[in-house]
N, CA, C and O atoms as a DFTB+ gen file, in Angstrom:
348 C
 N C O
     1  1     -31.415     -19.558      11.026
     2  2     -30.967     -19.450       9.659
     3  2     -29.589     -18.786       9.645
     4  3     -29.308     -17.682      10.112
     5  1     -28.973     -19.443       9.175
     6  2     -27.619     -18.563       8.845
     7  2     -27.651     -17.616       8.312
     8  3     -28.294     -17.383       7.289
     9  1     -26.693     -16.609       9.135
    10  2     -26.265     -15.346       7.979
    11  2     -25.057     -15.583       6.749
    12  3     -24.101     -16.352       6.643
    13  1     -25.535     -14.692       6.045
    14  2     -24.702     -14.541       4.430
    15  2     -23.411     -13.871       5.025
    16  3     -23.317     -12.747       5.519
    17  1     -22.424     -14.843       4.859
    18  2     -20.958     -14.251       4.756
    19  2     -20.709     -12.884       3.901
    20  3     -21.068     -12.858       2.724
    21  1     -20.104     -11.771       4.492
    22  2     -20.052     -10.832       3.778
    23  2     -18.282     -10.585       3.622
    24  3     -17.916     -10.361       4.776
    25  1     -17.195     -10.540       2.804
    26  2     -15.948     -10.404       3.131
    27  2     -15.887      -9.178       3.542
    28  3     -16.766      -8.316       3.567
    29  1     -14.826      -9.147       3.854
    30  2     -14.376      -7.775       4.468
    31  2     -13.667      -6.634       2.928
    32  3     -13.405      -7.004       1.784
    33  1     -13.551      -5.261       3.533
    34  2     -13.107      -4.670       2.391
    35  2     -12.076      -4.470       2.706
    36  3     -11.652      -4.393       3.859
    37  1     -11.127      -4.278       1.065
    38  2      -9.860      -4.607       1.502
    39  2      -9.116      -3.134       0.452
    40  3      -9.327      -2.828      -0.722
    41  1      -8.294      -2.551       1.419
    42  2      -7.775      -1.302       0.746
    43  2      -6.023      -1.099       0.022
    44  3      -4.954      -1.357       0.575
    45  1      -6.224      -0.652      -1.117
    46  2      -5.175      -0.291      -1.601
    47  2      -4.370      -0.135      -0.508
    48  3      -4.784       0.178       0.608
    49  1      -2.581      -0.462      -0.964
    50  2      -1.266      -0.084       0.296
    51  2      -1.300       1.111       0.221
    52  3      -1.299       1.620       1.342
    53  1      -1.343       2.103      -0.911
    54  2      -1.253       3.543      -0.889
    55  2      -2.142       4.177       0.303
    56  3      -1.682       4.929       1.163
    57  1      -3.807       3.658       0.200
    58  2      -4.283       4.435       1.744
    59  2      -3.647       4.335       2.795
    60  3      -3.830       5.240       3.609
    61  1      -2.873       3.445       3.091
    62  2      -2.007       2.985       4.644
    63  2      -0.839       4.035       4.480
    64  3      -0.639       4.928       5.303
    65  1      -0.034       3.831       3.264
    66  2       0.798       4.829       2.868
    67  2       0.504       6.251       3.174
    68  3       1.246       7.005       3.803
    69  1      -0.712       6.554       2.642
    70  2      -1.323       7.938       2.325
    71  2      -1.170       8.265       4.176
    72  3      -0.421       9.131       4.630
    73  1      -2.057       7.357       5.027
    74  2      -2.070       7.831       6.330
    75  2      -0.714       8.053       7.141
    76  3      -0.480       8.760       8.121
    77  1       0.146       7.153       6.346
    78  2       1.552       7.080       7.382
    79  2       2.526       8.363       6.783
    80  3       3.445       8.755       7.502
    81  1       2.325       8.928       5.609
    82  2       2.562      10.221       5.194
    83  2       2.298      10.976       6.349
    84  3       3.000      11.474       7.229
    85  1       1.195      10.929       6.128
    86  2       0.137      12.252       7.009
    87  2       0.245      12.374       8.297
    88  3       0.033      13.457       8.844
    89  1       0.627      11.163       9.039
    90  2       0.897      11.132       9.950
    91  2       2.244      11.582      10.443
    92  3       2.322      12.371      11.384
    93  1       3.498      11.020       9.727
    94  2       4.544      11.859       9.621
    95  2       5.024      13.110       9.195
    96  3       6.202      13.466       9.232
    97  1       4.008      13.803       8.766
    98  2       3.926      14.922       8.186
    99  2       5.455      15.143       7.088
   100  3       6.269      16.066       7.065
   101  1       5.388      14.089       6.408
   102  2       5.960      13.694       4.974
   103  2       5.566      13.915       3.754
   104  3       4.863      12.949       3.457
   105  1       5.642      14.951       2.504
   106  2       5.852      15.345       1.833
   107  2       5.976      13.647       0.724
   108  3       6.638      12.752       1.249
   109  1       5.450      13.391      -0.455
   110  2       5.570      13.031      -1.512
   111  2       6.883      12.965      -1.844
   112  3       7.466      11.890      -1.701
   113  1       7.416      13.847      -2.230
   114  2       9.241      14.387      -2.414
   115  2       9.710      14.022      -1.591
   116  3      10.797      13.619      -2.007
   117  1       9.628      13.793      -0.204
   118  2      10.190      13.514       0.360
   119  2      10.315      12.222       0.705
   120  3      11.406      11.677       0.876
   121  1       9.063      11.591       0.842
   122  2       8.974       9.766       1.452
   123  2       9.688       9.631      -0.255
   124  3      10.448       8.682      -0.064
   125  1       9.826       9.918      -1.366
   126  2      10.264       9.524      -2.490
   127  2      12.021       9.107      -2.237
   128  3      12.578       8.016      -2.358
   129  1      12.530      10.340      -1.879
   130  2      13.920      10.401      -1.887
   131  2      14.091       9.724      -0.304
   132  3      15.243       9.294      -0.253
   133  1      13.571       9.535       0.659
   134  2      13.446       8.485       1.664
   135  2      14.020       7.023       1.062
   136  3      15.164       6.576       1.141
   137  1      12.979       6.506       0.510
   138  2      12.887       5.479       0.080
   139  2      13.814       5.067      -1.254
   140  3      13.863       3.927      -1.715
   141  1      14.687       6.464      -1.890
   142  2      15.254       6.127      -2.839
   143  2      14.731       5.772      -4.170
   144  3      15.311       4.945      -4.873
   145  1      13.422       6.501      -4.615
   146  2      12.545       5.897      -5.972
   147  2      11.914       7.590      -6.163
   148  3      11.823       8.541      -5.387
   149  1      11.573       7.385      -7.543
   150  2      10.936       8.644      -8.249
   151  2       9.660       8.769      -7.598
   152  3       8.878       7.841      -7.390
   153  1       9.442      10.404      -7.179
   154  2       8.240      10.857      -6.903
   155  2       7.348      10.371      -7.471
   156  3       6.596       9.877      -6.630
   157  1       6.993      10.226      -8.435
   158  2       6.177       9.438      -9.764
   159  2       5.866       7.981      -9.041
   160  3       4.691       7.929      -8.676
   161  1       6.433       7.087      -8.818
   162  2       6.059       5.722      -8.368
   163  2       5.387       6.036      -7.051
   164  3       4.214       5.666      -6.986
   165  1       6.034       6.818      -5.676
   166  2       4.840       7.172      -4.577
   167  2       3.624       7.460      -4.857
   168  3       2.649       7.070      -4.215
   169  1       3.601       8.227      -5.922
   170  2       2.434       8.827      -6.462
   171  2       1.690       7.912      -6.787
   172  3       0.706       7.594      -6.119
   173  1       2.015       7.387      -7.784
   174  2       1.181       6.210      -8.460
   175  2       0.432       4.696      -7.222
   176  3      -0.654       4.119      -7.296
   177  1       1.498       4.523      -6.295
   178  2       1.506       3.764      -5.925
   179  2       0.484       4.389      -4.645
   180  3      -0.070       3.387      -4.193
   181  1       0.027       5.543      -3.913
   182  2      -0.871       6.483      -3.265
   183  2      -2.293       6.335      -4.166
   184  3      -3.344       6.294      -3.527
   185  1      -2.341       6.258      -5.587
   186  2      -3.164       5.991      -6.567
   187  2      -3.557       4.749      -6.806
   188  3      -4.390       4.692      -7.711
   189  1      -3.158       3.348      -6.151
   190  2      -3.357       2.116      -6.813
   191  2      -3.249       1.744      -7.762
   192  3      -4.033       0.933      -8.256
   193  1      -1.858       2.389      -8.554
   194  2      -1.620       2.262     -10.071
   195  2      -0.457       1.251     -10.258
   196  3      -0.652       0.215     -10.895
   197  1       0.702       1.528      -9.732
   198  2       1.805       0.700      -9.215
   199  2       1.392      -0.318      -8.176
   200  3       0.838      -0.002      -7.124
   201  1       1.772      -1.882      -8.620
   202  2       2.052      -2.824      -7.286
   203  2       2.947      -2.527      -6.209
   204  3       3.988      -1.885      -6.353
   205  1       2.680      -2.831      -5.516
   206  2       4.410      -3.544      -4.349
   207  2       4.653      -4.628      -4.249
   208  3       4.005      -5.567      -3.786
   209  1       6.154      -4.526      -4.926
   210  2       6.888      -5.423      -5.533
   211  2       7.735      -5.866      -4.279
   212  3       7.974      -4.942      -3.501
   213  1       8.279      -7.219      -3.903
   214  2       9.043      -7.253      -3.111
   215  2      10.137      -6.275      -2.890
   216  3      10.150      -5.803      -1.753
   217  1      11.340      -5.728      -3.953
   218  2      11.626      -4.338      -3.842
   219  2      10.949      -3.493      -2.901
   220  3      11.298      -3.404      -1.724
   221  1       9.766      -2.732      -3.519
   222  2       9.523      -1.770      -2.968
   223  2       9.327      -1.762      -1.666
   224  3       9.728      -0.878      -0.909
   225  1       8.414      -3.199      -1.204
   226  2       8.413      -3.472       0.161
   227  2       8.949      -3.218       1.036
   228  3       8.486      -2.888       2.128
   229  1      10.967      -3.419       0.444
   230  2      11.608      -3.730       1.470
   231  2      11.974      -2.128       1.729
   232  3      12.405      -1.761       2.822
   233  1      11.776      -1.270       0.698
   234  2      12.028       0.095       0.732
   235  2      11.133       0.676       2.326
   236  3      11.452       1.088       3.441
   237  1       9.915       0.392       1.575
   238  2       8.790       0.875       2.799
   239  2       9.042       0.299       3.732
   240  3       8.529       0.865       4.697
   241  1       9.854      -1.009       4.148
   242  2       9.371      -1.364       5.665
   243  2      10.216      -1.052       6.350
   244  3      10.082      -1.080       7.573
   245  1      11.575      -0.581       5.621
   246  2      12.904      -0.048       6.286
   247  2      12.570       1.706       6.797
   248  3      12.781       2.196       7.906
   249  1      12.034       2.331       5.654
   250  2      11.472       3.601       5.693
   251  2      10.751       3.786       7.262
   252  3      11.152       4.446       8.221
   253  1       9.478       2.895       7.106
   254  2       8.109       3.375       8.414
   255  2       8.690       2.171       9.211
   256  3       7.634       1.793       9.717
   257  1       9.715       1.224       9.721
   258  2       9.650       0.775      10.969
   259  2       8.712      -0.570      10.793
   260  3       8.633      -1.289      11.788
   261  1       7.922      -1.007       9.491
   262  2       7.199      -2.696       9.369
   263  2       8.267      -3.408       8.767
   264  3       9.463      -3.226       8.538
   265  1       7.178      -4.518       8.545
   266  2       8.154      -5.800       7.592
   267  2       7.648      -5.469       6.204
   268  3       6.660      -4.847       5.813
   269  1       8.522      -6.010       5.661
   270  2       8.295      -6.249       3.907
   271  2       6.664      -6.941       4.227
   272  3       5.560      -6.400       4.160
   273  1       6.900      -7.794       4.448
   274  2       5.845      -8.626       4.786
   275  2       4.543      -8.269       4.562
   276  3       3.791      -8.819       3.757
   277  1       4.180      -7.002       5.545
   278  2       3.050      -6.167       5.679
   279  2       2.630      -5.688       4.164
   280  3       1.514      -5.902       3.691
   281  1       3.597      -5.067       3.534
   282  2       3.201      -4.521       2.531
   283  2       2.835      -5.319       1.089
   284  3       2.180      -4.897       0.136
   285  1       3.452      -6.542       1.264
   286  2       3.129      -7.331       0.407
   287  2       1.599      -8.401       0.616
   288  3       0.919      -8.965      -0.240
   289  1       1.463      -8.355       2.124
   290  2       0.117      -8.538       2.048
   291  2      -0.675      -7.873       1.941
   292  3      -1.663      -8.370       1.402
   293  1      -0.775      -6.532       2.312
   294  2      -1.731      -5.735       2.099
   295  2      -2.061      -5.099       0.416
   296  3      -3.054      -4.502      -0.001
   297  1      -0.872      -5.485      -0.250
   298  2      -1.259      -5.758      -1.555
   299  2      -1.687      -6.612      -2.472
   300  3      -2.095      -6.428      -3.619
   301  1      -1.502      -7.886      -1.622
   302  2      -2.353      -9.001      -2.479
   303  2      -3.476      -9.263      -2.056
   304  3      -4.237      -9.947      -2.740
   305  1      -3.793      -8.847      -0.996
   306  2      -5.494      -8.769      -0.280
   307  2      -6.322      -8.023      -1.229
   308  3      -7.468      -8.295      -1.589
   309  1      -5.554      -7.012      -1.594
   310  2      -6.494      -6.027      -2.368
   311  2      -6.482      -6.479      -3.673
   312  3      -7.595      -6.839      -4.055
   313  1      -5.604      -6.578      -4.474
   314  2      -5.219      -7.106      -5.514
   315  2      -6.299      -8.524      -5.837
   316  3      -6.584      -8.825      -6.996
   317  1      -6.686      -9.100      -4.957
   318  2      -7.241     -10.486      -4.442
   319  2      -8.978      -9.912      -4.646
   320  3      -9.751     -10.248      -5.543
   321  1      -9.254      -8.907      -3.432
   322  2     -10.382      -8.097      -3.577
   323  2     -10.838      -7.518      -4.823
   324  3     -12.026      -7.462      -5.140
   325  1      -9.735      -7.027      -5.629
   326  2     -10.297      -6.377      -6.774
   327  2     -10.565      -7.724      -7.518
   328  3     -11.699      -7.820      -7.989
   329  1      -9.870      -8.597      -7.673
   330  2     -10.507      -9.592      -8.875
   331  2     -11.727     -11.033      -8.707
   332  3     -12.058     -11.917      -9.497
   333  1     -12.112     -10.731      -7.374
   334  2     -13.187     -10.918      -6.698
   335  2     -13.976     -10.608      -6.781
   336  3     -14.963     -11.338      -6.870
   337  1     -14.026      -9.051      -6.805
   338  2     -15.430      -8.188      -6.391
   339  2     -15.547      -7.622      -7.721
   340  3     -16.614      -7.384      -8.288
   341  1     -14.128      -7.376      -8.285
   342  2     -15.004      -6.247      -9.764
   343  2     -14.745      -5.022      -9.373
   344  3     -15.514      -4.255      -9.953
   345  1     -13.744      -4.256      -8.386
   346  2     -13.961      -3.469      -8.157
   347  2     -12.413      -2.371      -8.375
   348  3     -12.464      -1.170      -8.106
């Protein structure tokens, strides 16, 4: 009998964010003025409140060393997940 496909879970960019903070031992204020954008949008965007916008992408991937790329998928996965699941 087959098993029931289960998708995978798929996480806000801010947790990846949140870890690559933490890992750099980077300050809010600081990855803000990094990246050239108001403390307020890191924030939000650490919160899953703000998208990533191609903009911001290109902010973050210049910032941590990825591609735009990354960040724009890892936001439509989730983005994708939430209107999937309900969640």
């Amino acid at each position: 009998m087959p098993s029931k496909l289960v998708s995978a879970e798929s996480f806000p960019p801010g947790e990846y964010l949140r870890d690559e903070l933490s890992e750099r031992g980077w300050t809010i204020s600081e990855f803000a003025e990094i990246i050239g954008q108001p403390s307020q949008v890191v924030s939000e965007m650490l919160e899953a409140r703000v998208k990533v916008t191609p903009d911001l992408a290109q902010r973050l991937s210049a910032a941590l060393g990825t591609s735009a790329q990354v960040w724009l998928n890892l936001e439509e996965a989730y983005r994708l997940h939430t209107r999937t699941h309900g969640t």
